[in-house]
Each structure stands twice: as C-alpha cells, then as structure tokens.
N, C-alpha and C positions, 0 to 999 in steps of 0.2 A: 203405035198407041197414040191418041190422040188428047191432044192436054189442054185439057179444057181450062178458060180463063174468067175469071169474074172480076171485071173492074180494073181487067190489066194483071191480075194476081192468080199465078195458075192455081190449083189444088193442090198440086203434086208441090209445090212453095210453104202452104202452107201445112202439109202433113208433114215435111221436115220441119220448121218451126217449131212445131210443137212439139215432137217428140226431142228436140235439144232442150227444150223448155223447163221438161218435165225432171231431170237432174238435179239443175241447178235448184228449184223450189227444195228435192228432198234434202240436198246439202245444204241450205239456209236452214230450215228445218233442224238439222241437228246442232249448228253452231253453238248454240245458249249450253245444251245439257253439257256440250264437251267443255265449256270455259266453265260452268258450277263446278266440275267436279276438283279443278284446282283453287278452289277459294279452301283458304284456311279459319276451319274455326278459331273461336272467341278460347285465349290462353289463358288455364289459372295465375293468377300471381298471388306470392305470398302477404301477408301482415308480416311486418316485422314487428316484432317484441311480444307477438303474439304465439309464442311459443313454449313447451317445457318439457320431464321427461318425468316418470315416478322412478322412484329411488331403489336398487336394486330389486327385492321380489313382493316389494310391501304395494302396490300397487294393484290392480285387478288386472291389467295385463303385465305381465315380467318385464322388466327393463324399457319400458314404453316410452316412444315420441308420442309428444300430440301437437300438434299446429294449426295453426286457420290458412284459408287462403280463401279468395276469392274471384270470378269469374263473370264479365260482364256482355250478358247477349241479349244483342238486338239484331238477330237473324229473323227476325218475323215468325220463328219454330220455338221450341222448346225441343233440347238438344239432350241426348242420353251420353255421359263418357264413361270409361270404363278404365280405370288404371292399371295397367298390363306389367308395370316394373318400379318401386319405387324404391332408389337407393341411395347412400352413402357415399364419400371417395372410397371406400373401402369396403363395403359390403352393401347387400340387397337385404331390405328390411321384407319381414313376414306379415302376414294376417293384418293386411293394411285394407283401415274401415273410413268409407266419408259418410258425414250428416250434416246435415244444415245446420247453424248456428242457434237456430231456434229450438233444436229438438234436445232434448234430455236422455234421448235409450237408444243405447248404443247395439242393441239386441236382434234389430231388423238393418244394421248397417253392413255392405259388403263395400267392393271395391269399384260397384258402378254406382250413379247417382245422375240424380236429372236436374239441370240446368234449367229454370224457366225463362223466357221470354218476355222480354221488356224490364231491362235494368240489371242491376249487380245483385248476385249471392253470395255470403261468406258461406263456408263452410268450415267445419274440424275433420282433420283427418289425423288419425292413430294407427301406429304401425310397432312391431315388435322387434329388438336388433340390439344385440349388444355396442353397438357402435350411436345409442341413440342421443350421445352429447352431442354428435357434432351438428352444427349448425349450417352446410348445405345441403340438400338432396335434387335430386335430380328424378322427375316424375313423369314416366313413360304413359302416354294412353293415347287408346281410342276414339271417335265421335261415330254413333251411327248415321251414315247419309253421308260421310267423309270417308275416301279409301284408304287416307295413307295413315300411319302410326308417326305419333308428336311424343318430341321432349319438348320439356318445360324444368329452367332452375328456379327452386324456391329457397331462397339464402334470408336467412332471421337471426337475429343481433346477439342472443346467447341462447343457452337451455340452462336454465335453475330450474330445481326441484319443482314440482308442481302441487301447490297449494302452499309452500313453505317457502319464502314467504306468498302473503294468499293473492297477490293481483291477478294473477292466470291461476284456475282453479278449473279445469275440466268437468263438463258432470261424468262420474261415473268412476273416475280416475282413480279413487282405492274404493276396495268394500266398504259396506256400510256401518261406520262406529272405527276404523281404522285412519289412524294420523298417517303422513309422511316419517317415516324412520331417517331419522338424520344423526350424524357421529354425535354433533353438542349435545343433547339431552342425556346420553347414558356417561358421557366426560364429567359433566358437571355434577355428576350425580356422586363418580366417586372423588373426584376433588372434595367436596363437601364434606364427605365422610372421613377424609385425610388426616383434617386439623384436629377432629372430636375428638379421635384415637391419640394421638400424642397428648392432646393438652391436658390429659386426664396424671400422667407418671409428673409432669411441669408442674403441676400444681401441687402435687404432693412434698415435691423435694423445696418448692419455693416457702411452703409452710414449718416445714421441718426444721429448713434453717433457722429461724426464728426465734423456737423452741429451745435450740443448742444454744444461744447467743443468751436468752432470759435467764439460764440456766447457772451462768456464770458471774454475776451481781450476788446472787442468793449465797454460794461457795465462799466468794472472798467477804461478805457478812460476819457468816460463819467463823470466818478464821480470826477476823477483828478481834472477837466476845473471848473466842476461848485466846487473843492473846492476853485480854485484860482480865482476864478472869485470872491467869497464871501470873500477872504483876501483882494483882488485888491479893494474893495468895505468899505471895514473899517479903509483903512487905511489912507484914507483922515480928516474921522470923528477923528479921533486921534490925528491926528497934529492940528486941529482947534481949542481945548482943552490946 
C-alpha cells in the first residue's frame, strides 16, 4: 500500500492523530459535571436565643419545639432542601414543618422548603417530641441537584415557654384566644385564697377577747355598791345600841 504524503506528513499520520485526539476532548468534556457533583450546599445554621417550646398540651401542636435558623445561598440557583431526620440526643422529633420568617400559616408548611438565591433566609421550623426542652438538635437533609445526605447541628441558649414570657412568640403557637398554661397562675391563685379562709375564725376570737376583759370592770362596780350599801345599812343598828 502506498502512503501517500502531503507536505512530508503521510495520511495514514494523520488518521492516527486524530482518532487519539478524539478521547481526550470527550474526557475534558466530562471534568466540570464530575467536580459539581462534590460541592457542598449552603448549611442551615441556627439563631440562638431564637428559640422555645409550648407547654405541655396547651399549645396547637403537643409538646412543641420551634426555632429559627437560617441559610445563606449564592449558588446562582435557588436550591430545594428537604429534611429527612430531625432530632434530639435522645429521640427523633415528628411532624417537623419549615416557613420562612415572614409567613404567619403554618398550614401549607411540610418538611421541604426552598431556599432562594442571592442572600440569607431565616426560617422557623417546628417539630413535635417529648424531649422538646433540650436545646441541641441535630438536622438531617437533602438538596435536589446534590447526591449525598447532610447533618447539620443547630445548638440554641435555652427553650422557655413560648409566648411566656412574650420575646419569641411564634405565629400560630396555641389556638386562637388560648394563653400559655404555666404552674404560677393556678399556685397563686390558691395561695390567695389561703389567708381569707383563716383570717375570718382570727378575727372572731381577737374581738371576743375584748368583750370578756370589759366585762370584768362592770362586776367589781357591782360589788363596790352593794358592799356600801351593807355598811350604809348597819350603821344605824349601832348607834341605837
């Protein structure tokens, strides 16, 4: 076979060439999507102090946490998360809802929520859990466009009642026309009614005395008159004598 040359450069030079060529282009090619896929989304972090919990079952959810946290993306996207596990040192809380900061109705909120694009979101999130005093959790989720599953800890400074006192006041946090149930107000109620009950028999006996004590000036009067009454009365029979 004869190999033909152009320029010093056979054919049969440059069909190999190119077909080594063509490899390397497709593996350049995929470099970018295989390093995107290990970038790690944008992590909630919490607010501390921004947290509470409703008090036993006075509440609109039972035993309820609520907390803020918030999430700062500047991926150029607007990112969807979904929380997959959110719990306790000691237990997994239930029927855990997010909403943005700005919304009031807890009614359309589940357990996904979207992150927009360009800047930081607070959001509140509320979860259900007898264990909802304590103050770390630990919050398992999703991002779609992200393969792998993220923890993130959110640790906040205490949980006091919520609305009592009112700095953190959640919307929604008891039904409508319903207070916070706390021990002090039914204690002090019967404390109050403690003192009425006694000081009513106190009074009686401190007047009484009083009475017995006037009673005894008026007696020895008494006795004065009729003793002189019985001198005034003999001493006629004497001088008769």
């Amino acid at each position: 076979m004869t190999d033909h040359k152009t320029n010093g450069i056979s054919r049969r030079s440059i069909a190999k060439g190119a077909a080594w060529a063509a490899p390397v282009i497709a593996v350049a090619a995929t470099a970018p999507f295989a390093a995107a896929s290990h970038h790690v989304p944008p992590p909630p972090v919490s607010v501390p102090g921004n947290s509470c919990k409703t008090s036993g079952n006075s509440g609109t959810i039972k035993k309820g946490f609520y907390g803020q946290f918030k999430i700062t993306n500047n991926t150029g996207a607007d990112l969807v998360y979904t929380i997959t596990s959110f719990a306790s040192s000691s237990m997994i809380l239930s029927d855990v809802q997010v909403m943005p900061l700005s919304s009031t109705d807890w009614s359309t909120a589940t357990s996904t929520f979207t992150v927009p694009d360009g800047g930081t979101t607070t959001f509140w999130i509320r979860a259900v859990g007898d264990d909802s005093g304590n103050t770390s959790f630990t919050m398992t989720y999703t991002v779609v466009g992200y393969g792998d599953t993220y923890d993130e800890q959110l640790n906040y400074i205490d949980m006091p009642v919520c609305c009592d006192p009112a700095p953190l006041c959640p919307p929604g946090a008891y039904p409508e026309g319903v207070t916070p149930t706390t021990s002090s107000a039914p204690v002090e109620a019967k404390t109050s009614a403690a003192p009425t009950t006694e000081a009513a028999p106190s009074t009686a006996t401190e007047q009484a005395a009083p009475t017995s004590e006037a009673a005894a000036p008026v007696t020895e009067t008494e006795t004065v008159k009729a003793t002189e009454s019985a001198v005034a009365t003999e001493a006629p029979a004497s001088s008769s004598n």
